[in-house]
N, C-alpha and C positions, 0 to 999 in steps of 0.2 A: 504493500500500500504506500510506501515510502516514495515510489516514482509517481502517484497519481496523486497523492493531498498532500497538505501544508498543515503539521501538528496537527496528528491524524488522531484522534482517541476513540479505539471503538465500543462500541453498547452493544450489548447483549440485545436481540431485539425478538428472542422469546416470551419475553413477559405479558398478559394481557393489555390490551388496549384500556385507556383510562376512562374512559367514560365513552367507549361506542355507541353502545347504544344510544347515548342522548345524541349523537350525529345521523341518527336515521342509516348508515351505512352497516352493511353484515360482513363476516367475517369470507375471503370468498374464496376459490382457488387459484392460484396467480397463474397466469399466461405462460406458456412455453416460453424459454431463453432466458429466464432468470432461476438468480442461485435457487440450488434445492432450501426448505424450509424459510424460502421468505415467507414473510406475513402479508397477506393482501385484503383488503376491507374495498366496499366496491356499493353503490347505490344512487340514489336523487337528489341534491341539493335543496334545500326550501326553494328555488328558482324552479324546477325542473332539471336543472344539468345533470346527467349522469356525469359522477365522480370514480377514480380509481385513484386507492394512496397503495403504496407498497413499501417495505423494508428491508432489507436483505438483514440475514440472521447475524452479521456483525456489522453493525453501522456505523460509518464515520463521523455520524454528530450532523452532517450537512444534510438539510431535505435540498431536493430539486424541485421546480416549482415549474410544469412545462406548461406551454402555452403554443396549441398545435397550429400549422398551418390549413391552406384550404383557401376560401372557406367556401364550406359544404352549404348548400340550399336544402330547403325544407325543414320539416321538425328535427329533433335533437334524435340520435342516434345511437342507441342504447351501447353500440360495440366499438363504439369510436373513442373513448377513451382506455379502456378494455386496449386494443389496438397501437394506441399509442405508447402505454405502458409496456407492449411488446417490442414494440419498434425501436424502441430507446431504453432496453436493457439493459445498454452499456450503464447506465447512471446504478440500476442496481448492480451489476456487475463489479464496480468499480468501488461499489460501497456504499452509495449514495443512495436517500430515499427518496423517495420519488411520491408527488402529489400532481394529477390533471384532470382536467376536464372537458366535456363533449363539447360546454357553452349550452346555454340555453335555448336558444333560435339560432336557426341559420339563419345565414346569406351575409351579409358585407354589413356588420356590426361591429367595430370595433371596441367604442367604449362597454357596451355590455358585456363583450365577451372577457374586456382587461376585468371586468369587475366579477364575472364567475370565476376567474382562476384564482383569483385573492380569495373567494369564497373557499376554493378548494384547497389553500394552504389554511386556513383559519378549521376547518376539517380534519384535517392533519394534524394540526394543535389538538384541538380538543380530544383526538383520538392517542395520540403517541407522545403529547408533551411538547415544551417548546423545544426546538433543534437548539443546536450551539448556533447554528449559521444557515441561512438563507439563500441559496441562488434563484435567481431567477430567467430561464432558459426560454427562448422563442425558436421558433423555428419557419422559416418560408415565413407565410402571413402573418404569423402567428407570432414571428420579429415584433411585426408592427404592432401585434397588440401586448406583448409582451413590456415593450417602450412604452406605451399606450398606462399599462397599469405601474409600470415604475414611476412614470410621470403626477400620475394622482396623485402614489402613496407618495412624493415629496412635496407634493403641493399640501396634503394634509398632516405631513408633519412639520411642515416649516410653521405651520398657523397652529398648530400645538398642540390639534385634535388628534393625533393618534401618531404612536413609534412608528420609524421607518422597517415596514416585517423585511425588507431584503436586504441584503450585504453585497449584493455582484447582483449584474444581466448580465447572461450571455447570450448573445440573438447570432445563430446560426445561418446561412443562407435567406438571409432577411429581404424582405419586399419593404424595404425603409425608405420609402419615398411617401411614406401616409397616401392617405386617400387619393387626392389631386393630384399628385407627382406621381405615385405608382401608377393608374390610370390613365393618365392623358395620352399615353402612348398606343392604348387600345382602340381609343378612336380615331389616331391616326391609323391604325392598323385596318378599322373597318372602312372607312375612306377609299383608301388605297388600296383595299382588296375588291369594292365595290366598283371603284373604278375599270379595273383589270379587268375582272371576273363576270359583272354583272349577273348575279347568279344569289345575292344574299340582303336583299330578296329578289328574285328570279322577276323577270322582264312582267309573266302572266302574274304577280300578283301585285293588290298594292303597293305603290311603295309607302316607306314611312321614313322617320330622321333616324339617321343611325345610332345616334346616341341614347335611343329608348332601347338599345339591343333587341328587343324584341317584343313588341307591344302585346300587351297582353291577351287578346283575341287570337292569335296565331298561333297553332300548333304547329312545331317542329320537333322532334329528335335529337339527341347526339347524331344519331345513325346517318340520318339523314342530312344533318349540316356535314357531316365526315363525308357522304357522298356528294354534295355541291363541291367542297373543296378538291376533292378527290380528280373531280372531272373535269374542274378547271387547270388543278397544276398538276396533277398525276403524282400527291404527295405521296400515294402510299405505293407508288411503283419505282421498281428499278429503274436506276437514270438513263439507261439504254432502251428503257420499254415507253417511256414520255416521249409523246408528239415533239414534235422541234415548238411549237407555239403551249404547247403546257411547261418546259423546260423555261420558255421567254419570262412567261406570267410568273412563276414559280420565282425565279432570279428580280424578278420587278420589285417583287411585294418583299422578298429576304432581304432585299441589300435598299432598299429606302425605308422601310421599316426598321431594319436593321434588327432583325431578329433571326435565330437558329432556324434552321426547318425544319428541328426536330419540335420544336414548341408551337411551330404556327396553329395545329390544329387545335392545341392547347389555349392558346390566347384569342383566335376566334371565339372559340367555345365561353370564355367566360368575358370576350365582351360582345355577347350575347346574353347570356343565364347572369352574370354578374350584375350587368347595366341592367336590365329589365328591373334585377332587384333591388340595385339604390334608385333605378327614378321611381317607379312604379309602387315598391314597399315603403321606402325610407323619403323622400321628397314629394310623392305627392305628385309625381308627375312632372316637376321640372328638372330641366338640365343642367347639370352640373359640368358639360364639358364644352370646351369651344377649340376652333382652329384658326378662326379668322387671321389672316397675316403669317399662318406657319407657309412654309415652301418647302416643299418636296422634294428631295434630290435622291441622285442611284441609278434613274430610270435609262432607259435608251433615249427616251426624247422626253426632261423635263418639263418643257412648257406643254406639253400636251397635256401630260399629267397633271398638271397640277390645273389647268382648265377644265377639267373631267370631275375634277374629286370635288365634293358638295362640301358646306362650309356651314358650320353652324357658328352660333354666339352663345357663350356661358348664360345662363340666369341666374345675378351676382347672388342673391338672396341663396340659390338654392347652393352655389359652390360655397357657400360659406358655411349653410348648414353638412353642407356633405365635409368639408374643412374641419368643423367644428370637435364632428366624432371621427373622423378617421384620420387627421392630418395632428402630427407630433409638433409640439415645441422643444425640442431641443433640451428641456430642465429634470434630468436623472440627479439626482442625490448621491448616486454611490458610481463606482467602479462600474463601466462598460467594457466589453470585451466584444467583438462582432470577427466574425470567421465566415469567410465568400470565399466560394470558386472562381475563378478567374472565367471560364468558359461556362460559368453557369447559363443552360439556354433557357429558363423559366424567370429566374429574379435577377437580371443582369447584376454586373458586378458594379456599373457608374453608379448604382442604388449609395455603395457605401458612400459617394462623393457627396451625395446628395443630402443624406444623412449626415457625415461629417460637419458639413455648412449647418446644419438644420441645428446641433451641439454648437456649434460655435455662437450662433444666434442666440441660443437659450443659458447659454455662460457654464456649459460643463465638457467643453472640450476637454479641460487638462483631466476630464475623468475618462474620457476615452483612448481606447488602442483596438485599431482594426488588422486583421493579420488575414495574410491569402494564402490558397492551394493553388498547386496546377492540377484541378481535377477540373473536369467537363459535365460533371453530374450536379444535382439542385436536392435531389430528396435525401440522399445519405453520401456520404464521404467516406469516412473510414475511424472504426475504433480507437483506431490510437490518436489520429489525429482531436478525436470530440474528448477524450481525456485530457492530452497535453496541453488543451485548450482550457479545460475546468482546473488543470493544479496550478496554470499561471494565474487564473481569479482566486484560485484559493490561498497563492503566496500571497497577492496584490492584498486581497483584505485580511490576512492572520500578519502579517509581518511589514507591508507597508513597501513590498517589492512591486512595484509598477513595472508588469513585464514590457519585453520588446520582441518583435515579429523572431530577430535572430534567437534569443534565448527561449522563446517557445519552440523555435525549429530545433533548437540544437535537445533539448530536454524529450525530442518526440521519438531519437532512435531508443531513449533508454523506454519508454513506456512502451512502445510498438515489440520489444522482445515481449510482451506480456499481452499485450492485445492488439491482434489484428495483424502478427509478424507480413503476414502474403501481402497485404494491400499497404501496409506501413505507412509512411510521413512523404506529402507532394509542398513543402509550403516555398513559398517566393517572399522570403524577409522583406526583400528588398520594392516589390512590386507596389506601384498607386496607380488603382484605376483614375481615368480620363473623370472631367468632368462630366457632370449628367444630360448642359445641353449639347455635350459632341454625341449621345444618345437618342436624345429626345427633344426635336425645335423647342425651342420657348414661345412662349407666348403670353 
């Protein structure tokens, strides 16, 4: 344990739960990939949220406090925290308890959701005790809400109402452009794919403004958006088997978009299902997004394009409410730590830049340190790497060692002998992503 925390003391974590039952959660069977005889409690929140805590049978004192990505639409989803606690084994593996939750509602809620994951540490407490120490871990979306609830908790302990319950964030593969900056680039994305393509929505049916994603009378599919896209660039075919004009379309929408082609289906898809659910659930019907005065570049013939592509105007009122709950101020109280792929093709990597500026703004830069891989994946990286990453937050808060990108690299061959030797340590000390408008026009 010595390679993975900082004045490590473990707890026996046989003993009963201290007052479960008053948490409405029951004692439950834990998930495959975690150690034999962890402890796992599993149930509802007073919210709705399905909860999952866990403890490995010698615990380092530190709960993890996750906060998933997505975000998933429709009602709360009984196996999605259940799942998560699988997924991110590594934390009990390594020693660490672990507390998350499903969230109470779907779709593109971020301050509700920062406020079920607080629920689900305060669950945690009441079932296991207070920890020694706090983390507070995001992941993809789940970054931004994770920021999202660091942010509360120091706005409500600076005013006096309540201790700060975390000691570190660490937001993994983060969509940390809040609401407004992570999104604007989806409706460039439908623009420019509508332009191309014309196919979403298709010539025979109405049209409507892109930025409802999808009005709510209109049935479509995944399947079926997978097959409009399909048939215009021939995404899901070998690049020998595409038309020469689906190869064109294909290269059009990748390289002024400026996104992977492993993600396009992915970022159509949610600014479709996504938009529909902040205008339509969360605003009420107004738009939150504009392009007016962005310009388009990549194409073979930019001024054509950019005459093609339709133009909307923000509705200040609603961007600001959409700002309101999803977009971060920059004011963490404690130790951040943020860890990005370099080639991530889902939450590009200029997020961190963006993010950066967004601390600096809110006066807690000197409490940040952003550290990168050379990996090309978004959902999971590698064991050793998500450890090396929690003992440099665990020096930074037990001892007052504010790590550096070099001394978490160099710290990641001794932990990868213990987890994760085959996929081991990709990190670039030395790497800063571009800023975020060489990503995304401004506007």
């Amino acid at each position: 344990m010595a390679a993975c925390a900082a004045s490590v003391v473990l707890v026996a974590a046989g003993m009963p739960a201290r007052s479960a039952t008053d948490t409405g959660l029951q004692a439950s069977v834990c998930p495959g990939g975690l150690v034999a005889e962890s402890r796992c409690l599993s149930g509802r929140d007073e919210q709705g949220a399905y909860v999952w805590l866990a403890v490995p049978p010698f615990w380092s004192g530190t709960l993890v406090v996750h906060a998933h990505g997505g975000p998933e639409l429709g009602p709360p989803k009984a196996g999605r925290a259940k799942e998560d606690l699988q997924r991110w084994s590594i934390w009990n593996r390594a020693g660490y308890a672990f507390a998350g939750s499903g969230y109470r509602q779907g779709g593109v809620a971020v301050t509700s959701a920062a406020e079920d994951i607080e629920r689900a540490r305060s669950l945690f407490v009441a079932a296991f005790g207070q920890p020694r120490r706090t983390v507070l871990h995001g992941q993809s979306w789940g970054a931004g809400v994770a920021a999202k609830a660091a942010e509360i908790a120091t706005v409500r302990a600076a005013s006096g109402a309540a201790p700060m319950p975390y000691d570190a964030v660490l937001l993994t593969s983060g969509v940390l452009g809040g609401g407004t900056g992570s999104y604007d680039f989806r409706l460039d994305l439908r623009v420019v794919y509508e332009a191309v393509c014309r196919n979403h929505p298709p010539a025979e049916e109405a049209p409507y403004p892109l930025w409802q994603g999808l009005p709510p009378d209109r049935e479509l599919t995944r399947t079926e958006l997978a097959l409009r896209v399909d048939a215009c660039t021939g995404l899901n075919l070998k690049p020998v088997d595409r038309s020469p004009l689906q190869q064109s379309r294909l290269d059009t929408i990748t390289r002024v978009v400026r996104i992977d082609a492993r993600s396009l289906q992915g970022h159509i898809a949610w600014g479709t299902w996504h938009f529909q659910d902040i205008v339509f659930k969360r605003l009420g019907g107004r738009n939150p997004f504009g392009n007016l005065g962005v310009r388009y570049t990549g194409s073979a013939d930019d001024e054509a394009l950019n005459a093609a592509v339709a133009r909307y105007a923000a509705d200040p009122s609603a961007r600001a409410d959409f700002a309101a709950d999803a977009d971060l101020s920059g004011r963490i109280g404690v130790p951040v730590l943020t860890m990005h792929a370099v080639g991530d093709p889902t939450a590009f990597v200029e997020l961190e830049s963006f993010f950066r500026a967004r601390m600096q703004q809110g006066g807690s830069v000197e409490r940040l340190v952003q550290i990168y891989t050379d990996d090309h994946e978004h959902s999971y990286l590698s064991d050793a790497q998500y450890v090396s990453a929690m003992a440099a937050v665990m020096a930074w808060i037990e001892r007052g060692d504010k790590p550096t990108p070099q001394a978490v690299a160099a710290n990641c061959a001794q932990v990868a002998a213990r987890f994760d030797p085959s996929k081991g340590c990709r990190w670039l000390p030395d790497y800063q992503p571009a800023p975020m408008a060489e990503r995304v026009p401004l506007r």
